[in-house]
N, CA, C and O of each residue as an XYZ file, in Angstrom:
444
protein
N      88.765     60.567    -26.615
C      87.637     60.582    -25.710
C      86.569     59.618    -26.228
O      86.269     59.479    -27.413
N      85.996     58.926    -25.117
C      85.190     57.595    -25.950
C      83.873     58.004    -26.097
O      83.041     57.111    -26.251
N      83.330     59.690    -26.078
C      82.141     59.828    -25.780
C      82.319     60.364    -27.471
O      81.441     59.903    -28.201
N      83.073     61.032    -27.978
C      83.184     61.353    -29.232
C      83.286     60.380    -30.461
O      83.074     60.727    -31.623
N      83.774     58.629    -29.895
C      83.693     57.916    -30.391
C      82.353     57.169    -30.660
O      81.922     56.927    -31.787
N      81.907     56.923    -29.798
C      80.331     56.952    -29.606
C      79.483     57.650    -30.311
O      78.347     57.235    -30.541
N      79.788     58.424    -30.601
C      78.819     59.226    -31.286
C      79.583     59.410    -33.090
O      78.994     59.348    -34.169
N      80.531     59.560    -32.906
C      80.882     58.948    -34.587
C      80.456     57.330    -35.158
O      80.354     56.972    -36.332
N      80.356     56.925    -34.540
C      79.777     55.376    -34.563
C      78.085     55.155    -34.434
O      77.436     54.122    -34.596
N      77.612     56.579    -34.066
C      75.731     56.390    -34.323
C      75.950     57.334    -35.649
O      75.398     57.130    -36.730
N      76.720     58.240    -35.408
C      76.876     58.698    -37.308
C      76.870     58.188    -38.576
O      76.463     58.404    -39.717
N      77.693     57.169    -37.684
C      78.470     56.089    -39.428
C      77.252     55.459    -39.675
O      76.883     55.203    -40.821
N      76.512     55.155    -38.545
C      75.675     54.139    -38.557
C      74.412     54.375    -39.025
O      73.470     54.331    -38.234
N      74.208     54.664    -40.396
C      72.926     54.704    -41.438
C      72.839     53.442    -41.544
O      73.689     52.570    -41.367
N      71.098     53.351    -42.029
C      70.688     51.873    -42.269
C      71.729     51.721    -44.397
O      72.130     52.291    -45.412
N      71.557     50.531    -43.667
C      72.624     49.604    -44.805
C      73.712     49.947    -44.826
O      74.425     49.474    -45.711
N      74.170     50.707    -44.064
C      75.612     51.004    -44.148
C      76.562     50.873    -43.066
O      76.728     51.451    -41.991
N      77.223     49.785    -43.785
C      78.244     48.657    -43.041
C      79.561     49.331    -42.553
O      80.345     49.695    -43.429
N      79.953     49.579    -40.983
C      81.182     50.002    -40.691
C      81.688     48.563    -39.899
O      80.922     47.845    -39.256
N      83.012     48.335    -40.076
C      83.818     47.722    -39.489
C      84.677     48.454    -38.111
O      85.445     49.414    -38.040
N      84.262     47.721    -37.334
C      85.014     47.686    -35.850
C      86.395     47.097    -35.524
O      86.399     45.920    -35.163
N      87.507     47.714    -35.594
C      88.363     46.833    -35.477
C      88.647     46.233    -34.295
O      87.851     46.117    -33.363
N      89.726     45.865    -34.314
C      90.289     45.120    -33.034
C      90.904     46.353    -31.657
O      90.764     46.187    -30.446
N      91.441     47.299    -32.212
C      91.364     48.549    -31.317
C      89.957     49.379    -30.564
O      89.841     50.047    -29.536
N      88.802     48.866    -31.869
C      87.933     49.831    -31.280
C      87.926     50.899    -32.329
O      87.053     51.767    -32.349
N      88.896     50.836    -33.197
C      88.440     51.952    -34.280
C      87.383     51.507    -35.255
O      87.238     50.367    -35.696
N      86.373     53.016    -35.638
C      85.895     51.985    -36.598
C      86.013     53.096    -37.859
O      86.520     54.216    -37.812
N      85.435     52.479    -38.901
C      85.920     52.554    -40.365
C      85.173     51.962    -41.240
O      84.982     50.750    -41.136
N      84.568     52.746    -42.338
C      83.809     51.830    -43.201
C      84.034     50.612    -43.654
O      85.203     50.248    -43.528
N      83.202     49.750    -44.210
C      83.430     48.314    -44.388
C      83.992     48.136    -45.855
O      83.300     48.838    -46.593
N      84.845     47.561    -46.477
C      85.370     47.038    -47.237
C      83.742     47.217    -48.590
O      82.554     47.013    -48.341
N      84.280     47.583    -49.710
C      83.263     47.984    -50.797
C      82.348     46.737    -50.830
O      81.125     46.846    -50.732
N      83.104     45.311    -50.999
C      82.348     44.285    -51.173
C      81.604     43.382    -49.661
O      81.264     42.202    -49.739
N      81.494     44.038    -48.644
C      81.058     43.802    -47.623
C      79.446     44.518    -47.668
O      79.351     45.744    -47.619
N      77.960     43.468    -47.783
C      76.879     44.511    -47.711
C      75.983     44.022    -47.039
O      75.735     42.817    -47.017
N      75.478     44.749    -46.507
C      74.170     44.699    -45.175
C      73.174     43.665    -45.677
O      72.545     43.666    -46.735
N      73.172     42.732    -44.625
C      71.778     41.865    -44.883
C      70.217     42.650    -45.166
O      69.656     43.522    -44.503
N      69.666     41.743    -46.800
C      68.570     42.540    -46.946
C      67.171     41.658    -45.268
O      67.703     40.559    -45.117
N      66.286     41.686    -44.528
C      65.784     41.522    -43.473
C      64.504     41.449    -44.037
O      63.925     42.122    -44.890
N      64.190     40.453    -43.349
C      62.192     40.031    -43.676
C      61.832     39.614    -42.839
O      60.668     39.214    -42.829
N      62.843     39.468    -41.448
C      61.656     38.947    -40.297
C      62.655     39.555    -39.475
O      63.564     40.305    -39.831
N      62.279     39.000    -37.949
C      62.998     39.665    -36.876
C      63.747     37.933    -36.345
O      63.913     37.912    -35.125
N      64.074     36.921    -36.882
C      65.073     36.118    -36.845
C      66.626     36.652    -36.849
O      67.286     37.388    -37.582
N      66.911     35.755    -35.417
C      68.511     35.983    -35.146
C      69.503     36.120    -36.315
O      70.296     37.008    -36.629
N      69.212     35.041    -36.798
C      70.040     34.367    -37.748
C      70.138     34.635    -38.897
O      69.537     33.766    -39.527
N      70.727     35.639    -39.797
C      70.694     36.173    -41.251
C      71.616     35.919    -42.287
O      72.783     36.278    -42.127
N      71.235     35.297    -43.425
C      71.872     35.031    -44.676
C      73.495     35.455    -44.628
O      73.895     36.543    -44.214
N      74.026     34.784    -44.942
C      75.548     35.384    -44.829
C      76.244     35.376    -43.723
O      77.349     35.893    -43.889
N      75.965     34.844    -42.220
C      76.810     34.759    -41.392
C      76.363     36.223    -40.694
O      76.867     36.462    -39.597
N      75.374     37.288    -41.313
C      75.316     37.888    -40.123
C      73.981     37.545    -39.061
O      73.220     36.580    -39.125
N      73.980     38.482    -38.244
C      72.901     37.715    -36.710
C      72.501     39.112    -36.183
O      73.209     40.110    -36.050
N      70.984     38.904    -35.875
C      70.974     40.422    -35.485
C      70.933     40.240    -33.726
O      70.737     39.229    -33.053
N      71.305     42.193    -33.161
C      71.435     42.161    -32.019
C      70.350     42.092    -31.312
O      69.712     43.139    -31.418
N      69.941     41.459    -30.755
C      68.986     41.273    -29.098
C      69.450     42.263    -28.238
O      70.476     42.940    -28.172
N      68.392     42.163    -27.577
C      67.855     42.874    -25.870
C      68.728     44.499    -25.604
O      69.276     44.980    -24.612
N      68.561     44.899    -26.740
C      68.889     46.646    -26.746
C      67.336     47.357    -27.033
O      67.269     48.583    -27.117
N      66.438     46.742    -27.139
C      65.547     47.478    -27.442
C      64.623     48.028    -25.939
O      65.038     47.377    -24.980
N      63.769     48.799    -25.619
C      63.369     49.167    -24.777
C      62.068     49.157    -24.355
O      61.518     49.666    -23.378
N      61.545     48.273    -25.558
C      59.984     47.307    -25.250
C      60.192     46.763    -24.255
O      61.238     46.183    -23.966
N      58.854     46.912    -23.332
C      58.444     46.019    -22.365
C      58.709     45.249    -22.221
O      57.562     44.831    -22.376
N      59.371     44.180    -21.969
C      59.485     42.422    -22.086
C      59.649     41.925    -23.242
O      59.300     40.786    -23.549
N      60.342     42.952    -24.193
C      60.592     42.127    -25.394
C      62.366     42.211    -25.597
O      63.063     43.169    -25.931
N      62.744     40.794    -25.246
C      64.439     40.637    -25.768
C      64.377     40.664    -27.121
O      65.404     41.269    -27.427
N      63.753     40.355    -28.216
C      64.751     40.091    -29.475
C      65.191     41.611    -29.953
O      65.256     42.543    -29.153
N      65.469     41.733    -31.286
C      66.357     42.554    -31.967
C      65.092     43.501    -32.729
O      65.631     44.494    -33.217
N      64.099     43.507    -32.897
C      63.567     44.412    -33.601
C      63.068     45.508    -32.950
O      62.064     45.377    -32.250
N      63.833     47.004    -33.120
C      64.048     48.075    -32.700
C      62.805     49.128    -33.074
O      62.489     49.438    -34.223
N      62.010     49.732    -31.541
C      60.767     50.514    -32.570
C      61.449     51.351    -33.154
O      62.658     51.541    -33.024
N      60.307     52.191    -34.195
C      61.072     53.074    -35.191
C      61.373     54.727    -34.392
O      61.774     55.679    -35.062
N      61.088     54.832    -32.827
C      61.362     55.553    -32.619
C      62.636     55.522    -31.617
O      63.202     56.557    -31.267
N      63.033     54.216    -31.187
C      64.608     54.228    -30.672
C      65.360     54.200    -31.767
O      65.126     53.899    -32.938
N      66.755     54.739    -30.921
C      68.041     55.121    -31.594
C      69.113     54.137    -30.757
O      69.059     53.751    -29.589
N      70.246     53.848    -31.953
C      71.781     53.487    -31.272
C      71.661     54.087    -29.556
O      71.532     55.311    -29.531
N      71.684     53.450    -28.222
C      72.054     54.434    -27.918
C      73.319     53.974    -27.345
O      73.858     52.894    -27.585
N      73.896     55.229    -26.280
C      75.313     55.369    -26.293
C      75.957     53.890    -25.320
O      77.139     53.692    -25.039
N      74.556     52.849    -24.891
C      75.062     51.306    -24.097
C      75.230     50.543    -25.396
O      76.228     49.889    -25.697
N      74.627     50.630    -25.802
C      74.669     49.806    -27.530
C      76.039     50.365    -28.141
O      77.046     49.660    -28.071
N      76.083     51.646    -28.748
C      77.468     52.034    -29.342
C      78.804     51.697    -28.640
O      79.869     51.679    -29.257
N      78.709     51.465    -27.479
C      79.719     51.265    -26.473
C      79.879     49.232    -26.894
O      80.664     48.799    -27.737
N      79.245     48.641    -26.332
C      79.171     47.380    -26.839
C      79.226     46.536    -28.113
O      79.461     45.343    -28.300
N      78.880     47.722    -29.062
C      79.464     47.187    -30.345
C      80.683     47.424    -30.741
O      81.086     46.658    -31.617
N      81.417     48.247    -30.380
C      83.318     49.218    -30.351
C      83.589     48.051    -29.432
O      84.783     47.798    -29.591
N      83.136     47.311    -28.652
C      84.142     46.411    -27.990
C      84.160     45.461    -28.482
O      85.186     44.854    -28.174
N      83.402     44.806    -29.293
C      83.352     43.421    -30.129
C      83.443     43.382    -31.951
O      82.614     43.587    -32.838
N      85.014     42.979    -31.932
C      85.348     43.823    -33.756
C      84.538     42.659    -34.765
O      83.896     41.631    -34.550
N      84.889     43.318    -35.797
C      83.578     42.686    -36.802
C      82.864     43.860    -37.621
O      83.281     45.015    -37.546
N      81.709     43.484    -38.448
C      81.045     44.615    -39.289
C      79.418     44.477    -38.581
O      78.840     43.483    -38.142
N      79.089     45.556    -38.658
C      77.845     46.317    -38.280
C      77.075     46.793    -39.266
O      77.761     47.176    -40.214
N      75.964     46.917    -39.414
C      75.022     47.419    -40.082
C      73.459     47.355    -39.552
O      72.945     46.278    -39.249
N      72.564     48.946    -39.448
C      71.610     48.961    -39.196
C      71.067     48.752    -40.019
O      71.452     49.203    -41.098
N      69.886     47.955    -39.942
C      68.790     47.586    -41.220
C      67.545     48.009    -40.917
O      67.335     48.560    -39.837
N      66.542     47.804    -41.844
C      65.585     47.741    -42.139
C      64.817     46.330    -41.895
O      65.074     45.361    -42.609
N      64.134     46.286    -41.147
C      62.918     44.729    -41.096
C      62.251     45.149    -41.625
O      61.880     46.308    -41.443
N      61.670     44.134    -42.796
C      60.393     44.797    -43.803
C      59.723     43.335    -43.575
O      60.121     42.208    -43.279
N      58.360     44.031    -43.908
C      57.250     42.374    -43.873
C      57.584     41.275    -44.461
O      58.797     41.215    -44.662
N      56.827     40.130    -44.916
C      56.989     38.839    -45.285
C      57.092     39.499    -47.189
O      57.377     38.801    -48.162
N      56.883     40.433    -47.195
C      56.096     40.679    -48.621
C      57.483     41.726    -49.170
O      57.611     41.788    -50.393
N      58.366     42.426    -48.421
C      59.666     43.547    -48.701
C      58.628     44.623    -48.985
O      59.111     45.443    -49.766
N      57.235     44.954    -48.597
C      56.907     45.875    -49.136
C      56.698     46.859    -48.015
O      56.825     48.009    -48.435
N      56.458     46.803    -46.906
C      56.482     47.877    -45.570
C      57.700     47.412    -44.673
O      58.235     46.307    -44.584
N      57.959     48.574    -44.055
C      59.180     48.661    -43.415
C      58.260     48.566    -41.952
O      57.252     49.239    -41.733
N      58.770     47.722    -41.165
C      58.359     46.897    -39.849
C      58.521     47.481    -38.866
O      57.718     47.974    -38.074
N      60.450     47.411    -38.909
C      61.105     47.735    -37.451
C      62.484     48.056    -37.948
O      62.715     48.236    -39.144
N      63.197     48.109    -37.213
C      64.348     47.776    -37.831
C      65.453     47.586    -36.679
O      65.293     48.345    -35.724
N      66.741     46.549    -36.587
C      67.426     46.483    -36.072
C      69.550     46.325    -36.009
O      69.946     47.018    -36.946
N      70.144     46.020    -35.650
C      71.478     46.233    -35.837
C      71.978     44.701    -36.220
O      71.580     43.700    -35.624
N      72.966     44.695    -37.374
C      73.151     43.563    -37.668
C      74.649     43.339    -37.680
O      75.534     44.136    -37.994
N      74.763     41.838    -37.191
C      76.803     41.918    -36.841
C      77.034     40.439    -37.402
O      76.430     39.366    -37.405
N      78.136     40.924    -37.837
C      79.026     39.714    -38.628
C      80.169     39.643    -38.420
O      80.768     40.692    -38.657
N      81.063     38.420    -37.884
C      82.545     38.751    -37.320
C      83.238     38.992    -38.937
O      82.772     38.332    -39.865
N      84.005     39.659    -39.105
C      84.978     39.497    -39.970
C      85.624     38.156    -40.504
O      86.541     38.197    -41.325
């Protein structure tokens, strides 16, 4: 049932902690040496080949990726990430400085 999958997949999904999506749609923690981009701005584009996700958030007119701290995965997002395999990880956006935590958003890297 894909509603049970969905929701094991906002489970797995603690910040820094990387699950892999396979090619079925299963997912599964990420390989030991696979680790979540550390985040200092709300740029697409992150160290290592990963990229964070856009236009899931539910601000007003705001497409990019930085998620307020009171949305969650929800079940259009969990659904859309099980269809595109690769590794995942929710992060933390912290200021220019790593010393306050910002926002935070979902980060993907193909395999």
């Amino acid at each position: 049932m894909r509603t049970m999958t969905t929701d094991r997949l906002r489970d797995l999904m603690e910040f820094d902690h990387v699950i892999h999506v396979h090619e079925d749609g299963e997912i599964a923690d990420a390989p030991g040496d696979v680790w979540a981009p550390e985040v200092y701005d709300d740029k697409t584009e992150q160290e290592g080949g990963w990229r964070l996700l856009g236009r899931w958030s539910n601000q007003y007119g705001y497409p990019g990726p930085a998620m307020h701290s009171s949305e969650t995965i929800s079940r259009a997002m969990a659904e859309a990430i099980m269809s595109e395999p690769g590794y995942y990880s929710a992060v933390v956006i912290y200021d220019d400085h790593g010393l306050e935590a910002e926002s935070w958003a979902v980060a993907y890297r193909p395999v």
